[in-house]
N, CA, C and O atoms as CSV, one atom per row, in Angstrom:
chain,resi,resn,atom,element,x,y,z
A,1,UNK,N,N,-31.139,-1.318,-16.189
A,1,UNK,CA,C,-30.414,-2.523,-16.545
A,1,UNK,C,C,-29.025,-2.179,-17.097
A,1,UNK,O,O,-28.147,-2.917,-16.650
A,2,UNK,N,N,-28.690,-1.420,-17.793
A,2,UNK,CA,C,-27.729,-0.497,-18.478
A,2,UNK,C,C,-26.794,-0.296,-17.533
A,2,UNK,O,O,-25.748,-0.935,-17.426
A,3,UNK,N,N,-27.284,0.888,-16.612
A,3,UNK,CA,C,-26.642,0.953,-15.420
A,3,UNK,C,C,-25.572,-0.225,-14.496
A,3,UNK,O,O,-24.437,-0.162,-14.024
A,4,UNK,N,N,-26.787,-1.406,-14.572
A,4,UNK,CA,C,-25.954,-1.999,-13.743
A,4,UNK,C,C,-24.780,-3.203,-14.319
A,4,UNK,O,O,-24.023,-3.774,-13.534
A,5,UNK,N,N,-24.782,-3.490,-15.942
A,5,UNK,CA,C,-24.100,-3.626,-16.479
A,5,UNK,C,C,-22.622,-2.768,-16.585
A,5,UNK,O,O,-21.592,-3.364,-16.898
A,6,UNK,N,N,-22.631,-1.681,-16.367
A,6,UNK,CA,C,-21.588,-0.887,-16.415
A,6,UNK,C,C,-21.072,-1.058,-14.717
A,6,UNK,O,O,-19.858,-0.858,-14.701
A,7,UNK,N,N,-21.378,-1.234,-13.885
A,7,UNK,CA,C,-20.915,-0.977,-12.837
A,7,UNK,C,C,-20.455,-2.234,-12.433
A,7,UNK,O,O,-19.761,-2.369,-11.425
A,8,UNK,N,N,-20.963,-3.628,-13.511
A,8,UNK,CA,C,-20.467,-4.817,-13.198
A,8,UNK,C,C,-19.102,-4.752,-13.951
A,8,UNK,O,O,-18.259,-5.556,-13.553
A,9,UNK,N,N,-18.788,-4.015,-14.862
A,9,UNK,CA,C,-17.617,-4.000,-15.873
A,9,UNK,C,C,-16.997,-3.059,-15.574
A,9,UNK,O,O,-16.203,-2.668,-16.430
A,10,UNK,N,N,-17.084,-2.115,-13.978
A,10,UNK,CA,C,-16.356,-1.214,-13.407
A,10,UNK,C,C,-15.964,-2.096,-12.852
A,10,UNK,O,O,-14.847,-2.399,-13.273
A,11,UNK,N,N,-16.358,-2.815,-11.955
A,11,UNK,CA,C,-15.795,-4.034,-10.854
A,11,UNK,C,C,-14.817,-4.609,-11.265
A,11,UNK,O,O,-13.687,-4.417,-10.818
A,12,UNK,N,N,-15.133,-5.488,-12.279
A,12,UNK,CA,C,-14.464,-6.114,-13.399
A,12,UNK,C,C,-13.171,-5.286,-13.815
A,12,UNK,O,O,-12.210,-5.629,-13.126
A,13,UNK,N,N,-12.981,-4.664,-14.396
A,13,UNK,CA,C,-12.033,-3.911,-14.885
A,13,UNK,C,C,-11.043,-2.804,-13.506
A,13,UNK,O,O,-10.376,-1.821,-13.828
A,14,UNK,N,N,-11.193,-3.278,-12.107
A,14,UNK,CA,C,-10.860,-2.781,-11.274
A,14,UNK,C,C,-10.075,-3.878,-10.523
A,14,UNK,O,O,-9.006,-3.673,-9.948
A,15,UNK,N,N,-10.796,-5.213,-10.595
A,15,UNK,CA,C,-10.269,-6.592,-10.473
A,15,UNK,C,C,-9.013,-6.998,-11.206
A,15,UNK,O,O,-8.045,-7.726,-10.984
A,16,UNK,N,N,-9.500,-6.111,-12.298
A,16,UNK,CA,C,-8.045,-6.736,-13.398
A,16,UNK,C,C,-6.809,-5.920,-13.036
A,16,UNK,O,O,-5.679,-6.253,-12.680
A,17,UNK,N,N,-7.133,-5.269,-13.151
A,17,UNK,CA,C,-5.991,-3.635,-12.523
A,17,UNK,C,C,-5.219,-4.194,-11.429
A,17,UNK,O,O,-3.990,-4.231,-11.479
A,18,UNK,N,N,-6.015,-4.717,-10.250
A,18,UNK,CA,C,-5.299,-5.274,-8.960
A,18,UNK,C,C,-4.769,-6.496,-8.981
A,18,UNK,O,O,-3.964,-6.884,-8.135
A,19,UNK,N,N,-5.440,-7.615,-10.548
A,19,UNK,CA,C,-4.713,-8.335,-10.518
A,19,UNK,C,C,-3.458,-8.173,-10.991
A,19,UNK,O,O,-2.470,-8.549,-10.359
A,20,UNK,N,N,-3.413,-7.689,-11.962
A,20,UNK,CA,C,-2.275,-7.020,-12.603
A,20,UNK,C,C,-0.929,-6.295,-11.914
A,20,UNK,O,O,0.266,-6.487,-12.141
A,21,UNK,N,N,-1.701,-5.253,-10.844
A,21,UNK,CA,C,-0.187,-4.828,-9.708
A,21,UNK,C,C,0.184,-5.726,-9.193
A,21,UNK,O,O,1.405,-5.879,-9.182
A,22,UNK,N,N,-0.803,-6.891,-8.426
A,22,UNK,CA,C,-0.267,-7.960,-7.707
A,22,UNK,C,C,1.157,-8.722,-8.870
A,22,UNK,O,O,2.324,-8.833,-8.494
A,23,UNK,N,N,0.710,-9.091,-10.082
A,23,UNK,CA,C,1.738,-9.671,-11.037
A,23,UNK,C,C,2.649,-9.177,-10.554
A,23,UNK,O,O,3.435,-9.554,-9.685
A,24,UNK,N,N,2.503,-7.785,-11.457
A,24,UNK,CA,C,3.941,-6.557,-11.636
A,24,UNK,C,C,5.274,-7.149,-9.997
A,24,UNK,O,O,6.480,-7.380,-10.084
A,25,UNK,N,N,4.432,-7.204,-8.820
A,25,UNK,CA,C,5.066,-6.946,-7.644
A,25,UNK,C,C,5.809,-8.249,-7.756
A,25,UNK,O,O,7.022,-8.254,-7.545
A,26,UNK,N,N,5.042,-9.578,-8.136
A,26,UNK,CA,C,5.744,-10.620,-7.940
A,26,UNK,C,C,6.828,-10.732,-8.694
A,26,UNK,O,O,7.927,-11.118,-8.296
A,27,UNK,N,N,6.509,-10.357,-9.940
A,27,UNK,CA,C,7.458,-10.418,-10.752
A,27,UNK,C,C,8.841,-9.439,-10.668
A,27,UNK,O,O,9.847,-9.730,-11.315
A,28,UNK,N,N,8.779,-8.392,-9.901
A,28,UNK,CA,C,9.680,-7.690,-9.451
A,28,UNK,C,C,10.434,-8.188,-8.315
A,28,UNK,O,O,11.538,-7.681,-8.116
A,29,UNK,N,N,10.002,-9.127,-7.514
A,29,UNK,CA,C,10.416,-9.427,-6.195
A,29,UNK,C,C,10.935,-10.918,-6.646
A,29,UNK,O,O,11.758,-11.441,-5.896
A,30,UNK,N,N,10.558,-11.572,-7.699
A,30,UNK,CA,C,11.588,-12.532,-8.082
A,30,UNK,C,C,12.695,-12.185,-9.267
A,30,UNK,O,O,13.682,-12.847,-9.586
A,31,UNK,N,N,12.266,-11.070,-9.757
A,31,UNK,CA,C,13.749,-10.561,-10.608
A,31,UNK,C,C,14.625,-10.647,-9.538
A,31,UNK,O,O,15.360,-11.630,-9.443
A,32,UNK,N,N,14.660,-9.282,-8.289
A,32,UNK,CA,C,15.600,-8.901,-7.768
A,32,UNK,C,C,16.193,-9.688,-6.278
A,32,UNK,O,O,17.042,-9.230,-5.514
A,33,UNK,N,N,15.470,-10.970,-6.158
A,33,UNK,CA,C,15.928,-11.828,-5.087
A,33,UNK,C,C,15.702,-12.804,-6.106
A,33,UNK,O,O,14.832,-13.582,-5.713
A,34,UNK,N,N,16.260,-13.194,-7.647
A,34,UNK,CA,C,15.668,-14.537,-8.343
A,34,UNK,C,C,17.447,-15.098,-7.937
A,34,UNK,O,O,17.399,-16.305,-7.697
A,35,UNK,N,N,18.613,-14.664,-7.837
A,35,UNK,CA,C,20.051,-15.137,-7.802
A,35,UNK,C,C,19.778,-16.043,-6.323
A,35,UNK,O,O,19.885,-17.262,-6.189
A,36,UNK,N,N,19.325,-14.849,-5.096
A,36,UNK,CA,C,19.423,-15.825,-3.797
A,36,UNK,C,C,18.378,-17.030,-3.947
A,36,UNK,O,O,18.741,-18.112,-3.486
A,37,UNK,N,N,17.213,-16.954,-4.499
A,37,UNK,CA,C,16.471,-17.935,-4.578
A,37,UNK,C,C,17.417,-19.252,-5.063
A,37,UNK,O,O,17.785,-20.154,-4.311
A,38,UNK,N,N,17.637,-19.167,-6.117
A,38,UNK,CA,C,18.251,-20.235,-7.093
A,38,UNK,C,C,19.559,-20.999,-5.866
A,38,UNK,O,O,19.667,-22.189,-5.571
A,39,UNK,N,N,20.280,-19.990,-5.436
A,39,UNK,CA,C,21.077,-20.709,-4.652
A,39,UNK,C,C,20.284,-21.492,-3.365
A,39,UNK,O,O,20.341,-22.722,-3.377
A,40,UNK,N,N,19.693,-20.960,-2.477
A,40,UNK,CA,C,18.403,-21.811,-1.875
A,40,UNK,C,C,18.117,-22.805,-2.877
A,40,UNK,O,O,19.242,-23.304,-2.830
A,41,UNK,N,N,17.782,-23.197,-3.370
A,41,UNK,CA,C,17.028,-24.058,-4.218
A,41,UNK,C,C,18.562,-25.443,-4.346
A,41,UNK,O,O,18.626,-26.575,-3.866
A,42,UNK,N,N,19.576,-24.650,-5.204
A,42,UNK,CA,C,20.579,-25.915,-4.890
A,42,UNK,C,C,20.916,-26.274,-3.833
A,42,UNK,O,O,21.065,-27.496,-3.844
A,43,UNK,N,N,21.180,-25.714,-2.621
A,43,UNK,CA,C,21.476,-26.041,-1.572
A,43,UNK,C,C,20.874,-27.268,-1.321
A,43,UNK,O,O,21.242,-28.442,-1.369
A,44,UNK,N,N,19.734,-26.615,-1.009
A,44,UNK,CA,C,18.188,-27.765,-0.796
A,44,UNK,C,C,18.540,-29.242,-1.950
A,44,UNK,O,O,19.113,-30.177,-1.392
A,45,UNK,N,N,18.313,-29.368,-2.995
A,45,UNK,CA,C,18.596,-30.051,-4.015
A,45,UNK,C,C,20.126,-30.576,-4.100
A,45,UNK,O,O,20.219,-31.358,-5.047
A,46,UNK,N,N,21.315,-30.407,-3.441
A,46,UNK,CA,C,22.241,-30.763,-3.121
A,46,UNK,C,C,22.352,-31.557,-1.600
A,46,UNK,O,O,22.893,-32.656,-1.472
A,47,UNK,N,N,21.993,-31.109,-0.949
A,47,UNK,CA,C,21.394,-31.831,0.483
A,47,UNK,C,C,20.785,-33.122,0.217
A,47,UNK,O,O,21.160,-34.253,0.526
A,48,UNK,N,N,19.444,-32.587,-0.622
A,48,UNK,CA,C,18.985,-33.934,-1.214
A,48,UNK,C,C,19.844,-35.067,-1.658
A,48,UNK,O,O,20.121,-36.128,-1.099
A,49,UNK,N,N,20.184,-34.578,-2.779
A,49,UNK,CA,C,20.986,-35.956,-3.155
A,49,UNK,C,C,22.110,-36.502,-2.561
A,49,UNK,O,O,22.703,-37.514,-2.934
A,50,UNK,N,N,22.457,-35.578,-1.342
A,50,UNK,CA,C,23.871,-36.227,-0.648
A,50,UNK,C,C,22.624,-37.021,0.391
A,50,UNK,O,O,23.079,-38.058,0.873
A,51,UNK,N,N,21.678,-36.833,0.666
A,51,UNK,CA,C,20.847,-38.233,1.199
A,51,UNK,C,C,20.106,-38.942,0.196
A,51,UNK,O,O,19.048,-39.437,0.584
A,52,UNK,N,N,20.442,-39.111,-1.075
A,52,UNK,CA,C,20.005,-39.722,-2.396
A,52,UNK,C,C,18.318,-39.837,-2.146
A,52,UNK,O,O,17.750,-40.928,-2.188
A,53,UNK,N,N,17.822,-38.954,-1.964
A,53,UNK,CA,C,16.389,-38.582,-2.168
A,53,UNK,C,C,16.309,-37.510,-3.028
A,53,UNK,O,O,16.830,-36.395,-2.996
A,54,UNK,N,N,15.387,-38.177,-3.983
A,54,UNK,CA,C,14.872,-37.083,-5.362
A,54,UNK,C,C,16.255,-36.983,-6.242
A,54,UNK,O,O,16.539,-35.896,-6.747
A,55,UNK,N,N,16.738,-37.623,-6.345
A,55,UNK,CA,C,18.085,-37.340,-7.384
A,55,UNK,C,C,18.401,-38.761,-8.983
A,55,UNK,O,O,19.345,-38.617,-9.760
C-alpha cells in the first residue's frame, strides 16, 4: 500500500514539473513577442471602433 502511494506522488510531482515548464515557456514567449502582440491587439481594437463595434 506504501508503495503505491509513493508512486502516486511520483506521478504527481512529475505532473507538476511539466506543468510548470509548460508556464516558464509561455511566459517567456509572451515576454519576448508581448510589444508585437499589444500592437496586434490595437490594430484590431482600432479597426473596431472605426466600425464603432465594441468601443
Amino acid at each position: 500500500m506504501r508503495q503505491l502511494n509513493l508512486q502516486s506522488a511520483q506521478g504527481m510531482v512529475e505532473y507538476a514539473l511539466i506543468l510548470a515548464l509548460i508556464a516558464l515557456i509561455v511566459i517567456v514567449a509572451l515576454i519576448t513577442t508581448g510589444g508585437q502582440l499589444l500592437n496586434v491587439y490595437s490594430n484590431i481594437t482600432a479597426t473596431m471602433c472605426s466600425y464603432h463595434v465594441g468601443c
